[in-house]
C-alpha positions as CSV (number, residue, x, y, z in Angstrom):
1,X,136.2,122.3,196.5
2,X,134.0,120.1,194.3
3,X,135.9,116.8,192.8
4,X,135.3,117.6,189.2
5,X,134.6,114.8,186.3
6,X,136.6,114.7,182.5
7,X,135.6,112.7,179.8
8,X,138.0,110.1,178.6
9,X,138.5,111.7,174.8
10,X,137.9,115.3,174.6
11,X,139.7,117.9,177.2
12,X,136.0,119.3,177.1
13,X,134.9,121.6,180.2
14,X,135.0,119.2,183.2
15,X,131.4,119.0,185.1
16,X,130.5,117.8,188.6
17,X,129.9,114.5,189.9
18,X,125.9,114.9,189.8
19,X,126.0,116.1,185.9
20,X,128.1,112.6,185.2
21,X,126.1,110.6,186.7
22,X,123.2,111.9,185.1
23,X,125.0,111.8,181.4
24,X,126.4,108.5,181.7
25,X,128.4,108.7,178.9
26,X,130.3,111.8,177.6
27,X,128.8,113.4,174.3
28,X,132.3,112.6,172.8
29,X,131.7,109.2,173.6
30,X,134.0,109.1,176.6
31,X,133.9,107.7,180.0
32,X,133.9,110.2,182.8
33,X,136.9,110.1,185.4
34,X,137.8,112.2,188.3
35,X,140.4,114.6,187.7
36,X,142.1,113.5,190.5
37,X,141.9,110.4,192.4
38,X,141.1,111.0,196.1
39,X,142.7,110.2,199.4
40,X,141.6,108.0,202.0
41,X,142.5,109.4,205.1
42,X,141.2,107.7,207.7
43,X,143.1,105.0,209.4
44,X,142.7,101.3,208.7
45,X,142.5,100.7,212.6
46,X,139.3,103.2,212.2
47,X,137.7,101.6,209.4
48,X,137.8,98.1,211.2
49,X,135.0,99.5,213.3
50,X,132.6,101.4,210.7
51,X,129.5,99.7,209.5
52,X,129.3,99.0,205.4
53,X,126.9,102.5,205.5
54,X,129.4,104.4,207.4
55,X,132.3,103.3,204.9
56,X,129.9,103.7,202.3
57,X,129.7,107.8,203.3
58,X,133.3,107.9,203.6
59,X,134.4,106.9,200.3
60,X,131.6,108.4,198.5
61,X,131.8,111.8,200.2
62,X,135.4,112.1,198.2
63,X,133.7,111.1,194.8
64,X,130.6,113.3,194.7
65,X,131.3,116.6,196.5
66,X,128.4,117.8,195.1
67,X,126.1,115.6,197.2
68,X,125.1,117.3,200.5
69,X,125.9,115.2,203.5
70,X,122.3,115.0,204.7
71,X,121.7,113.8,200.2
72,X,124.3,111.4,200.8
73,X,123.7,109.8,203.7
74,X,119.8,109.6,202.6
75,X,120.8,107.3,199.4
76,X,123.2,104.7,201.5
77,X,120.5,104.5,204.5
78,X,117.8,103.7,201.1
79,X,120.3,101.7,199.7
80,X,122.0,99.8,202.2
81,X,119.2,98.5,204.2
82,X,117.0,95.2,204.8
83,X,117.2,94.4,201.1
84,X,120.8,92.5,201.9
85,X,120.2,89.3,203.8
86,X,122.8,90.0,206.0
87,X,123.4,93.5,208.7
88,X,127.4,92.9,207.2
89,X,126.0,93.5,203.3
90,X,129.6,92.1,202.2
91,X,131.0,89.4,204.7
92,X,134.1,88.1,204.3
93,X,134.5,83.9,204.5
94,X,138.0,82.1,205.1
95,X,138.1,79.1,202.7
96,X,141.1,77.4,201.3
97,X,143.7,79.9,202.3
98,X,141.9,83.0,200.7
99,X,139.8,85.4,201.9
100,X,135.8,85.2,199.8
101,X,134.4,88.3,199.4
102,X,130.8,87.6,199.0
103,X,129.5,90.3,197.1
104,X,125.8,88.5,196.5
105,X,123.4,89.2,199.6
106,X,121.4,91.5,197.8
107,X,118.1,91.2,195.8
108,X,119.5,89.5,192.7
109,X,122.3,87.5,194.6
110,X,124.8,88.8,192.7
111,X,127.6,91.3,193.1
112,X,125.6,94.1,190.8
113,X,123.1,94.7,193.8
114,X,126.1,96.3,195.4
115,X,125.8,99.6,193.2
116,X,122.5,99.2,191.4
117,X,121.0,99.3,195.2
118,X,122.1,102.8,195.2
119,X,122.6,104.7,191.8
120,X,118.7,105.2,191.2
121,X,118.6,107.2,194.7
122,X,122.1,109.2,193.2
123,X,120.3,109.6,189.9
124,X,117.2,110.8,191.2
125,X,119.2,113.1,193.7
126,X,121.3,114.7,190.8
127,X,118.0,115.0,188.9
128,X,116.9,117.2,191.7
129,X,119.8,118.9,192.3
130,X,120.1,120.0,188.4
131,X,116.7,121.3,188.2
132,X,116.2,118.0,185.4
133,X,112.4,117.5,184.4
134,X,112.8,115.5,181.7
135,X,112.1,111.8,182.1
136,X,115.2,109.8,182.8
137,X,115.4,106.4,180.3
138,X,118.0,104.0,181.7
139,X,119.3,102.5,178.9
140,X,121.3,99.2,179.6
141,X,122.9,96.3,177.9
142,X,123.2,93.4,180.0
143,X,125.7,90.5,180.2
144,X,123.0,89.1,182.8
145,X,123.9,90.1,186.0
146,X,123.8,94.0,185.7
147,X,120.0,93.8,183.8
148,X,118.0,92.5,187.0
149,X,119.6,94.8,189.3
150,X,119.2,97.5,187.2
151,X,115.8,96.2,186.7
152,X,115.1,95.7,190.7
153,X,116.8,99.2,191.9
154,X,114.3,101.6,189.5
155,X,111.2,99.3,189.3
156,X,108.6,102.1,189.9
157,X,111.0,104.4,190.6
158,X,109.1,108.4,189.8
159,X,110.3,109.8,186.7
160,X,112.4,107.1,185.4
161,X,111.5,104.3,182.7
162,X,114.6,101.4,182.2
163,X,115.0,99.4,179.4
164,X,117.5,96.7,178.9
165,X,118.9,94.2,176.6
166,X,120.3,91.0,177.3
167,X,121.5,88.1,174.7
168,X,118.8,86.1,174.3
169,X,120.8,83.2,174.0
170,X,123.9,84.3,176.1
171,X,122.8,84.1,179.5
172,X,121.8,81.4,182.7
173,X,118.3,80.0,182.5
174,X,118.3,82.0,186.4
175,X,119.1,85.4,184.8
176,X,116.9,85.1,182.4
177,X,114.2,84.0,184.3
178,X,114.7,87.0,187.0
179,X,114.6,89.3,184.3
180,X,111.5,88.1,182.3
181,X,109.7,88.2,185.2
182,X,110.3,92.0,186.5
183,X,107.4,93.8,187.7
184,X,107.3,97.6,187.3
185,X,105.4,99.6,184.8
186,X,108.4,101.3,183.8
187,X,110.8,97.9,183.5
188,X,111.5,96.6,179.6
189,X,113.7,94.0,178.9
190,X,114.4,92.9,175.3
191,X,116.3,89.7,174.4
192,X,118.5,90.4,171.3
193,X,119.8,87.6,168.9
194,X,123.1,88.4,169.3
195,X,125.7,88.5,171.8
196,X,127.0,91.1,174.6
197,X,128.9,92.7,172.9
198,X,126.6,93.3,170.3
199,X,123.7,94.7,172.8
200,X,126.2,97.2,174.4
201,X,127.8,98.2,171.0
202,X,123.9,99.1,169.9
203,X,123.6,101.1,173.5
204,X,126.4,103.3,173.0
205,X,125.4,103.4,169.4
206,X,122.1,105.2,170.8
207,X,123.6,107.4,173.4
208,X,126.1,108.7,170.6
209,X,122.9,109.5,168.3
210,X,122.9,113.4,168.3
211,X,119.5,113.1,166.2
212,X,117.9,110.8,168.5
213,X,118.7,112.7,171.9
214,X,117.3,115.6,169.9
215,X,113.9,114.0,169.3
216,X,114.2,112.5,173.2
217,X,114.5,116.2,174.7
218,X,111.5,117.3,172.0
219,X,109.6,114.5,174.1
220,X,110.6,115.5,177.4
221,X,113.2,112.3,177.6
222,X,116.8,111.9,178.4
223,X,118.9,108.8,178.6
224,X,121.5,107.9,181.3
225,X,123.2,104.2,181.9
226,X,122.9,101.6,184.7
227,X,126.3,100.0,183.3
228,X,129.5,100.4,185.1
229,X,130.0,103.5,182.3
230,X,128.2,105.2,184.7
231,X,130.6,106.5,187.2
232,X,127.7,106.2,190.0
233,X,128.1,102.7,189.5
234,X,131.4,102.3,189.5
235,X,132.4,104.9,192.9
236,X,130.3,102.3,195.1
237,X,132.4,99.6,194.0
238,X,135.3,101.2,195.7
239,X,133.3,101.2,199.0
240,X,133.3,97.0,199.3
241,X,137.2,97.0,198.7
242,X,137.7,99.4,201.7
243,X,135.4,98.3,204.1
244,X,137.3,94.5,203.6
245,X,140.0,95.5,203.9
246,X,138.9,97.4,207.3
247,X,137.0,93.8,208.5
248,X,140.8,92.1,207.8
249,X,142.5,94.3,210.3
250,X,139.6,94.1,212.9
251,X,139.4,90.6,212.8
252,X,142.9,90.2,213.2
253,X,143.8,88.7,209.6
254,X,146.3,91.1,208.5
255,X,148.6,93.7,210.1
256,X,149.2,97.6,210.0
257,X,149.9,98.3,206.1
258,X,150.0,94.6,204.9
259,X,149.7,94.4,201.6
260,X,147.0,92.1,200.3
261,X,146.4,91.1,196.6
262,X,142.8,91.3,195.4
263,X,141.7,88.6,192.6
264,X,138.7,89.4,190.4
265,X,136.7,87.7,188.2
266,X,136.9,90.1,185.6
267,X,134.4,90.9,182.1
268,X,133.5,94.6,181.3
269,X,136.5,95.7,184.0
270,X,134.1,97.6,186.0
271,X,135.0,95.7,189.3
272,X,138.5,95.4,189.2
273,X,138.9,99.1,188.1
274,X,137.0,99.5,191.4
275,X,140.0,98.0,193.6
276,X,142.4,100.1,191.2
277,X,141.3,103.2,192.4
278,X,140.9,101.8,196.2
279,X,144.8,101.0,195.7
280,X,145.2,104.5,194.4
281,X,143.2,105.9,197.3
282,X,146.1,104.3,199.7
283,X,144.5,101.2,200.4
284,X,147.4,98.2,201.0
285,X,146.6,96.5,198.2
286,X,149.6,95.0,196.1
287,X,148.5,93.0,192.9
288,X,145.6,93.0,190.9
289,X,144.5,89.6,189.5
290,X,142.0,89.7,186.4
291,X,140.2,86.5,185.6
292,X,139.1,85.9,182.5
293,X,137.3,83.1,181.0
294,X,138.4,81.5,177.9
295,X,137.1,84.6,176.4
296,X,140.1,85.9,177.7
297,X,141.0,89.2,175.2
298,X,141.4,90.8,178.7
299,X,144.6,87.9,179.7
300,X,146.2,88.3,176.2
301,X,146.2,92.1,176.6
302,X,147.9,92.3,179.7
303,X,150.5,89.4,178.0
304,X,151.2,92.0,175.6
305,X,149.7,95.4,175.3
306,X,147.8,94.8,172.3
307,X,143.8,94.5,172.8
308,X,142.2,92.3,170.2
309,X,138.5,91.3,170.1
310,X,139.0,89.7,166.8
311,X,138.3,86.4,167.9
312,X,135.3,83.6,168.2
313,X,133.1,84.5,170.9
314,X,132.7,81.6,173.4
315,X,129.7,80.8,175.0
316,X,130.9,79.6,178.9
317,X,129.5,78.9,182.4
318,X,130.7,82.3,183.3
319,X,128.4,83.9,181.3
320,X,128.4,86.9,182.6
321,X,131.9,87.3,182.0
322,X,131.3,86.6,178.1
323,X,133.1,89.8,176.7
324,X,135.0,91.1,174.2
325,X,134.9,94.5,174.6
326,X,135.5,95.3,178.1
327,X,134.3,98.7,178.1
328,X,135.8,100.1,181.8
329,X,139.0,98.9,180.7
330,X,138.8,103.0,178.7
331,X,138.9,104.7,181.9
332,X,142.4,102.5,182.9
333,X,143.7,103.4,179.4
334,X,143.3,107.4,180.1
335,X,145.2,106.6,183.2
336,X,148.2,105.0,181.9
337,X,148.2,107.3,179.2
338,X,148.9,110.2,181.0
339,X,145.6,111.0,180.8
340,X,145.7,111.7,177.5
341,X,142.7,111.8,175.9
342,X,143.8,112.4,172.4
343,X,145.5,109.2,172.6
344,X,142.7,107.5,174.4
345,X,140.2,109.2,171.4
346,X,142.7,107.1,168.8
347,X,143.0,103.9,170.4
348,X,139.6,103.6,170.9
349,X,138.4,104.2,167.2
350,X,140.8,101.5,166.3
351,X,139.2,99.3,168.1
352,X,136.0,100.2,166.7
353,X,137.3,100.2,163.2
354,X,139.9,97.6,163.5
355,X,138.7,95.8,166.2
356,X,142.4,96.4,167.8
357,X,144.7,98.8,169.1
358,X,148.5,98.6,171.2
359,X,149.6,100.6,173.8
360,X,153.1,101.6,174.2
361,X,156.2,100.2,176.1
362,X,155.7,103.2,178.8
363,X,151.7,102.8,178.9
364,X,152.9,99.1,179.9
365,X,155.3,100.0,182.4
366,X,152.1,102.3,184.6
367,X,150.1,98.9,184.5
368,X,152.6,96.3,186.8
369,X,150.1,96.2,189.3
370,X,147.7,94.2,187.4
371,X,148.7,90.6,187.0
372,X,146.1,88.6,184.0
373,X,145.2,84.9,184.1
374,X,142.3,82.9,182.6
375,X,140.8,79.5,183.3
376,X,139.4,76.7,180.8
377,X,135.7,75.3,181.3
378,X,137.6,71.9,182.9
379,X,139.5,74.0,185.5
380,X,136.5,76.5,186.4
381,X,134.7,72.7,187.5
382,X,137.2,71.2,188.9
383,X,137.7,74.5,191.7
384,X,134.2,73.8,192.3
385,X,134.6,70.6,192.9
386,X,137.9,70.5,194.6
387,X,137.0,73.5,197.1
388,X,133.7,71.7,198.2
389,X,135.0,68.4,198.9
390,X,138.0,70.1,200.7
391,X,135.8,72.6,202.6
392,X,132.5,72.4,202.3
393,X,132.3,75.8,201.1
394,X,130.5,76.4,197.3
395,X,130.9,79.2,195.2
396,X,129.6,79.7,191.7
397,X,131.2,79.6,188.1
398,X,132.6,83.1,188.2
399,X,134.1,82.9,191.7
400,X,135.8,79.4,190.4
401,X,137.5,81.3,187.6
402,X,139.1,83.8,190.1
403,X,139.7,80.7,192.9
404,X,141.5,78.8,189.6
405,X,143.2,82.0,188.6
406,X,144.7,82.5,191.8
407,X,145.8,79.1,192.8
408,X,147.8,78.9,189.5
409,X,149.2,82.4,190.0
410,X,150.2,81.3,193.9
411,X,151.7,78.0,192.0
412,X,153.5,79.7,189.6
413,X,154.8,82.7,191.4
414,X,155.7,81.4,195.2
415,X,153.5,85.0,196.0
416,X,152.0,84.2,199.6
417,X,150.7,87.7,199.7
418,X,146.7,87.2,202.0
419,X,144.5,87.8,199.3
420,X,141.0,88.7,198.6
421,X,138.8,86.7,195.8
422,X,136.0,89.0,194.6
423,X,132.8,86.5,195.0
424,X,130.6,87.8,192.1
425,X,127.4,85.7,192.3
426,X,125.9,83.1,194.6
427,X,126.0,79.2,193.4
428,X,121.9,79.4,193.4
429,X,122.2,81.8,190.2
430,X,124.6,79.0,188.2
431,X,123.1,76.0,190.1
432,X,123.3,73.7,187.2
433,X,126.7,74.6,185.9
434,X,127.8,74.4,189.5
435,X,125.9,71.1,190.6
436,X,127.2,69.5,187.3
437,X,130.9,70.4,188.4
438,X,129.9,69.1,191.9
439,X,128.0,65.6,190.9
440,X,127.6,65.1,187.1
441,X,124.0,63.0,188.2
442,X,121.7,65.8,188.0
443,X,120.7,66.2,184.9
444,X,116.9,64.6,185.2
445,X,116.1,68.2,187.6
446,X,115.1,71.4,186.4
447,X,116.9,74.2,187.8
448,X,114.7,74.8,190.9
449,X,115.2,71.0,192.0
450,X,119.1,71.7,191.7
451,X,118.7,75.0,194.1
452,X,117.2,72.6,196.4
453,X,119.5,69.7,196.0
454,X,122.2,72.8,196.3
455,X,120.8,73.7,199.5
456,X,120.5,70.6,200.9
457,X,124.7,69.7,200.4
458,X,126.0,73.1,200.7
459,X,123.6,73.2,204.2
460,X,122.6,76.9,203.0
461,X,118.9,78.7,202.3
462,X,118.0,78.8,198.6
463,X,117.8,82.1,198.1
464,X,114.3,84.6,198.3
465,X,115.6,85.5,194.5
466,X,115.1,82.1,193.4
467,X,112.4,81.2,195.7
468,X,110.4,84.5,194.0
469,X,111.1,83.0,190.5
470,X,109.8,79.5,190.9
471,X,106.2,80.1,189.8
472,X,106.7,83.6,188.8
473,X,104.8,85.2,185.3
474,X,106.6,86.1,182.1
475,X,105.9,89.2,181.6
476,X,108.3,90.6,178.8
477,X,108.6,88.5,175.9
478,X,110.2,90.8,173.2
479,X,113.2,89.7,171.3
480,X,114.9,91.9,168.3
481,X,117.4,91.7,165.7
482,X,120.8,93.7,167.6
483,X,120.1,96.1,164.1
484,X,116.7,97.2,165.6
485,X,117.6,97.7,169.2
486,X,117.0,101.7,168.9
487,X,113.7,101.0,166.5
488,X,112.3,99.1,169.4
489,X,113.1,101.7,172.3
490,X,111.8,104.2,169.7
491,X,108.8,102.1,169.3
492,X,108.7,102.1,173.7
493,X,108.9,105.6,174.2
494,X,106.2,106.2,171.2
């Protein structure tokens, strides 16, 4: 039987997984979910000895029973393939009593490479498998890491155009450098003066436009997301929690059904939802950490069940975790909720109107799992700092706000549960923040003298990412007011 997909706010007709991932986004608005959360039966003794592809296939294979085997197996080989720098894709390193998750070996160095490197082949696929001829716009707003990946995975890809926006001021000197420089004569990117929030408000805004997918479908267009909205972003997520967990046993680190906790830096709630539904597959994983930054509406809602984004918007080293409206967080409230999505529907357009809304004592009591903590600027450097001159070992901004996170959560709690720290990016793409936490006598270089003077201390390769960037040509310099994002993809599509 096919595992069928529901939108967050309407009990509209479910559809398969190919027809979500090709929506994106529910024409109520909604996120799509899986009626039912499937069940990982295969040992963990078993998983120990699969390869990242064959885990890949046997996770997804629950998610999108639509997918022929022979389909399936096609988009992981395509995916999951010499583009990561290492035959492992995620390895696992031991440093400082927690187990780093390094999530950053693909083309952008950053954990977003670890869907993005599939969901055009699933796109496509479903676009094939639904008899779609209509040009497929990706239509992405970017916090910085999710934009070049999106950017990299459909470059050239046959019947596809992307277009995303980033904050123009919002993001690393890196990020914006790797996305500026895209080739692909169907790649746009498009800095906005505004923030995050205010480029992903203006995307939904667009795939909510009734009028405007009427004029699309009149010129033979149709959009779709790259975000982590898209549920064939967010299903091979799932697949890196389960093959770790897999590499633990084989390697010795943890015992038949020990529970580990898994700490995540944590923004749009894309990632950490990821590890929700590994738990609720029947992987032994006990707590769920969420980072945050000091933009941390996501640490004062798991405090006390009221979401707020009526606040200042901070501009941090973590700048990909610079949110205040952590859109994934939807598909967690459905959950709790009893998945209810008339009460989703109201909480959700009081937080568009009010910019707030509170969940109730027994929507409370379904989330225990998840355990919130942030970490200030000072203590995101100083983890960086500590960790290297205690280990050697470097990891970026992001990965310092989980590190910080869960040192202070071990501290407070006495929890020695083994646990795994989601490693999001690779130093190289934060090189200054994380050279300036290092050694504050940097600041004469420009960033590609601090990749080297990274390399050199750290004793690792700079990056081909980086290297590719050094000399590399702008070749998208358009930047719009956040109130004329859909005037400029109108003005892109003619």
């Amino acid at each position: 039987m096919n595992l069928m997909y529901q939108s967050t706010r309407s009990n509209s007709e479910p559809i398969t997984a190919s027809q979500a991932i090709l929506k994106g986004l529910a024409e109520d608005g909604g996120l799509y979910v899986p009626v039912t959360v499937p069940q990982l039966e295969i040992p963990i003794s078993r998983l120990g000895k699969m390869t990242y592809q064959e885990t890949a296939y046997e996770v997804m294979k629950l998610f999108f029973t639509d997918f022929t085997e022979e389909e399936l197996k096609n988009c992981i080989n395509r995916a999951y393939d010499e583009k990561f720098d290492t035959k492992e894709i995620a390895p696992i390193v031991k440093a400082d009593g927690a187990f780093y998750l390094e999530l950053f070996h693909g083309t952008t160095i950053a954990f977003k490479d670890m869907a993005l490197s599939i969901l055009p082949h699933l796109l496509t696929t479903a676009a094939k498998k639904n008899r779609v001829t209509d040009e497929i716009v990706i239509l992405t707003a970017t916090s910085g890491d999710t934009g070049k990946a999106a950017l990299a995975g459909f470059a050239d890809v046959k019947g596809t155009k992307i277009i995303v926006f980033y904050p123009k001021d919002g993001v690393s000197p890196v990020q914006e450098k790797q996305m500026v420089t895209q080739k692909g004569d169907n790649t746009y990117v498009i800095g906005i003066r505004g923030n995050f929030d205010d480029a992903q408000n203006g995307v939904k805004a667009m795939f909510n436009n009734k009028e405007l997918a009427k004029e699309l479908k009149e010129k033979g267009y149709r959009f779709s997301s790259a975000n982590s909205i898209n549920i064939g972003r967010l299903v091979p997520q799932i697949v890196y929690y389960v093959y770790s967990c897999g590499r633990l046993f084989k390697n010795g680190e943890i015992s038949y059904r020990e529970k580990i906790n898994v700490v995540v830096p944590t923004g749009n709630f894309g990632n950490i939802l990821a590890a929700y539904y590994a738990k609720s597959m029947g992987l032994p994983i006990g707590k769920l950490i969420c980072a945050s930054n000091e933009n941390k509406v996501l640490f004062d809602f798991l405090q006390t069940g009221t979401y707020n984004r009526n606040r200042d918007f901070i501009l941090t080293t973590s700048p990909s975790m610079d949110i205040l409206i952590s859109s994934n967080l939807e598909r967690l409230i459905y959950q709790i909720a009893g998945r209810d999505s008339g009460k989703t529907l109201a909480m959700m357009k009081s937080l568009s109107t009010e910019g707030k809304y509170d969940i109730t004592e027994e929507m409370k009591a379904n989330m225990t799992d998840f355990i919130g903590g942030y970490a200030s600027e000072k203590e995101t450097a100083e983890t960086i700092k500590r960790l290297y001159e205690a280990t050697g070992y470097v990891i970026d901004t992001h990965t310092a706000v989980a590190a910080s996170v869960y040192q202070k959560y071990k501290a407070r709690t006495g929890d020695g549960t083994k646990s795994i720290i989601a490693s999001t990016a690779s130093p190289y793409k934060f090189a200054r923040s994380v050279m300036n936490a290092i050694d504050l006598n940097h600041d004469s270089m420009d960033d590609f003298e601090l990749a080297d003077e990274l390399s050199r201390i750290s004793g690792t390769e700079v990056p081909k990412a980086i290297e590719e960037i050094r000399s590399a040509e702008i070749l998208h310099k358009t930047v719009c007011a956040a109130n004329k994002m859909q005037e400029t993809v109108e003005n892109i599509l003619k």
